[in-house]
N, C-alpha and C positions, 0 to 999 in steps of 0.2 A: 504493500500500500504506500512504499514513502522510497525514495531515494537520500542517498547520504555520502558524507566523505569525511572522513577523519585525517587530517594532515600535519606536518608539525615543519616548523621552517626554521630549515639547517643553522644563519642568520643568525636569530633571534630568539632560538631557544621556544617560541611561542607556538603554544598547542591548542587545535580547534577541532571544531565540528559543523559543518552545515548541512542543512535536509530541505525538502521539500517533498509534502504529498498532496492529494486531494483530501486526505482528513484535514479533520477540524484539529487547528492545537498542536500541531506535530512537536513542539518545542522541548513537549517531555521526552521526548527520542537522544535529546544532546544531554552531555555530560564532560563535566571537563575540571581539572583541578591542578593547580600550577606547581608547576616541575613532577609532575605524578604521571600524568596522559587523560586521554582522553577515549570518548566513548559514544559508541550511535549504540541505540538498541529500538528496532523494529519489526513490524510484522505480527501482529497480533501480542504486541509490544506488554514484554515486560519492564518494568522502568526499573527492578531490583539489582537488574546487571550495571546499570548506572554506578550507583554506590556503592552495591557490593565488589562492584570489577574493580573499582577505584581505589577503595580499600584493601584490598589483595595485590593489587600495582603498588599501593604506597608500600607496602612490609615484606617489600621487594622479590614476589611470586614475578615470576614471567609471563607474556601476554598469554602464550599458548597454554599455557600449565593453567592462567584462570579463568582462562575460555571454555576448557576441557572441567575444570572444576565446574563452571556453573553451570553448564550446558548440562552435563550428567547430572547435576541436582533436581533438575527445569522436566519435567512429569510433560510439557509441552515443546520439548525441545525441536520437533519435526515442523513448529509452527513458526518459531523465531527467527530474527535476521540480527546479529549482532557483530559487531566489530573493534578492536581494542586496540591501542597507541599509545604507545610507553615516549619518555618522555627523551630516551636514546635512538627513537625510530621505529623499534618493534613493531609487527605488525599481527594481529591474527583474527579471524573473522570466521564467523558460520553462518551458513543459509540453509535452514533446513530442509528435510525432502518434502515437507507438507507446505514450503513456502508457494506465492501462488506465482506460475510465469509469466512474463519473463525475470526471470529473477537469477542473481548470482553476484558475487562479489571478487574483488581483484585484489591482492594485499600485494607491497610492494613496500621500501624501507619507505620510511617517512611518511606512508601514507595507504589509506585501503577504503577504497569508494564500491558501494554496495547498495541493492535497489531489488524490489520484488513489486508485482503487479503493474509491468512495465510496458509500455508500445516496442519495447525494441530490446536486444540484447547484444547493443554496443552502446547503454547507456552507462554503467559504471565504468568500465574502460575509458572512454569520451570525459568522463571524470575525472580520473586520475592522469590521465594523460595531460592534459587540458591543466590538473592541476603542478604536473611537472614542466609543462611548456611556460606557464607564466610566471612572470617576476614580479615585484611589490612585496610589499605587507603581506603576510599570510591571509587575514580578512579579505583582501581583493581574491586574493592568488583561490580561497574556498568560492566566494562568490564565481567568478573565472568560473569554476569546477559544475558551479549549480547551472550555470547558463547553459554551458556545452552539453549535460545532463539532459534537460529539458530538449534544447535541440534534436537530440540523438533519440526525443521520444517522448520521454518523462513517464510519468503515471498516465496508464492508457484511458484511466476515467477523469482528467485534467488535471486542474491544478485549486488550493483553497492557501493554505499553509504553510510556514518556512521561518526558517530560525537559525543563528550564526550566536555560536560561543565560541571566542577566541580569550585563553589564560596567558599569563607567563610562563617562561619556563624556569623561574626560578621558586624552589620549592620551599625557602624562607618565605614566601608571600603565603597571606591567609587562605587558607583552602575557597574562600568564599568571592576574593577580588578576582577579578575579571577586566579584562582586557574590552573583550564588548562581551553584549549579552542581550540580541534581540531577536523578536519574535512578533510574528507575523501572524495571528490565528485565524484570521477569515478575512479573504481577500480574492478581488477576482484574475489579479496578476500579484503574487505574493510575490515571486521574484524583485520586479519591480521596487514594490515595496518596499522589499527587506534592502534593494540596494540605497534606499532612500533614507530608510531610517540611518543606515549604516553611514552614509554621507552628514548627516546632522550630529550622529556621534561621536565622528573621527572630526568632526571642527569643532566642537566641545573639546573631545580629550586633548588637540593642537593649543589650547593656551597652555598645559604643562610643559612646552617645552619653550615658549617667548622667551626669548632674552635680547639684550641689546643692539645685537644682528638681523632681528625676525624683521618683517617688511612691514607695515603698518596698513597700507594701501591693500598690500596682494591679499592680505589676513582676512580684512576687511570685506574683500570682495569674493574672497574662498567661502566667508562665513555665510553672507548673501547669499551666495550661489548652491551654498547647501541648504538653504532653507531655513535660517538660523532668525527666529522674530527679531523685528529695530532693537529691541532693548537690550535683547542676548549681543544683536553684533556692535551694539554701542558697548556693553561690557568687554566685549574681544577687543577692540578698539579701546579701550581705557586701560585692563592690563597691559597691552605694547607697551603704550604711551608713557607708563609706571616706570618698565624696562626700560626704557629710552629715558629716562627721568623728566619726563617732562608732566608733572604734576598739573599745569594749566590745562594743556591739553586733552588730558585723562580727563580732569571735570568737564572740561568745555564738551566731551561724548558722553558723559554720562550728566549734566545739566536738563536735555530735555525729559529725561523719561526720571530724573530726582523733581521734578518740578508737574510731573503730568498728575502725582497724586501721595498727599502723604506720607501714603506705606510705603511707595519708594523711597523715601527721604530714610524711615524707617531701615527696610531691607539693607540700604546700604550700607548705614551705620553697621550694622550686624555685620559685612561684609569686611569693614575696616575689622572690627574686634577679633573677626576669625584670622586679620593677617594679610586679607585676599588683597587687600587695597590701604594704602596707608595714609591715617589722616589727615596727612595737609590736602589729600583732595578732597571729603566730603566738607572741608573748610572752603573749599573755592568755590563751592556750588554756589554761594550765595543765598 
């Protein structure tokens, strides 16, 4: 019922998941946990492979030894479609014989893309593949993977749902932080969708790295361009300016929307206290 790709980028150490099916909600399908690996589980889906796989990844079982553990636990294992990605590459995957066709899966290091109730069977290949030809970010490089997916077929009863978790790889980070983590539950081009939201998140999470070099203008127009509301891209636009130390500035982009209503005057006070912005600008608001 769901297409998937589990991948990790050589890079950056960062481990994902992306899906797409015609269910409603495919989001409980992904699973992912920084510097541990990551995990699709579909096909008359049980979500316990989630965190119990994850759990047996961290206390360092190997993919195929906790594939084989919970499959043989799993009273419905001929129904399942699951796949596992350790956080060195590993790969290991099952499609059962009761899954419905076209269905199968490809494991390969770094990555293993896998689909049941398909229009075609050079959908997961078209995946992996697709996901080895592309370069960027891991998030693009899984998106990449879901496009060419769909191409090559997708889910033969269309499309509703879709969902991208992308972790660190570093396994000091809290089991819980995430890199992105969005989801798509009813939609009539969820693709689409999920690349949209993905665009608005990745120029949110782009002010963590401003500093004195960032472009004010390009920032400004990237944040636009992702769909980011006036207020959001006057705030991207006041960080720079911070970076850049230009304290007049910073207010002078954050002036109309401190002045359109109270609570913003409010909010941003709160904003100084957290550190986010420091007070000689909400003193310049006037």
């Amino acid at each position: 019922m769901t297409y998937s790709i589990v991948g990790r980028d050589e890079a950056s150490g960062e481990l994902g998941v992306a899906v797409q099916s015609r269910a409603f909600g495919v989001g409980f399908c992904a699973w992912a946990r920084p510097g541990v690996g990551a995990v699709a589980t579909q096909s008359f889906t049980e979500r316990g492979y989630g965190p119990r796989g994850l759990d047996l990844l961290a206390a360092g079982e190997a993919p195929r030894d906790t594939l084989a553990q919970l499959v043989e636990a799993d009273e419905q294992r001929d129904f399942r479609q699951v796949a596992f990605l350790t956080a060195d590459g590993r790969t290991a995957a099952h499609t059962g014989d009761a899954c419905i066709p076209d269905c199968g899966h490809v494991e390969r290091p770094g990555v293993s893309a896998q689909g049941n109730m398909l229009a075609s069977a050079t959908v997961w290949d078209a995946a992996a593949d697709t996901f080895e030809a592309t370069t960027g970010p891991l998030a693009e490089r899984l998106l990449a993977a879901l496009d060419a997916a769909e191409a090559a077929g997708g889910d033969f009863r269309g499309r509703e749902s879709a969902a991208l978790i992308v972790v660190s790889g570093d396994r000091e980070e809290e089991p819980w932080e995430r890199v992105f983590d969005l989801r798509v539950d009813n939609h009539a081009e969820p693709l689409q969708e999920l690349r949209r939201l993905h665009g608005i998140a990745a120029a949110y999470r782009r002010r963590r790295d401003f500093g004195e070099q960032t472009d004010l203008e390009a920032e400004v127009e990237l944040a636009r361009s992702a769909g980011l509301p006036e207020d959001q891209v006057a705030v991207t636009a006041a960080v720079i300016a911070v970076a850049h130390g230009d304290l007049d500035g910073a207010a002078a982009w954050l002036r109309p929307t401190g002045s359109s209503d109270p609570r913003w005057r409010e909010a941003l006070d709160r904003y100084v206290r957290l550190g986010f912005i420091p007070p000689g600008v909400l003193d310049r608001l006037g």
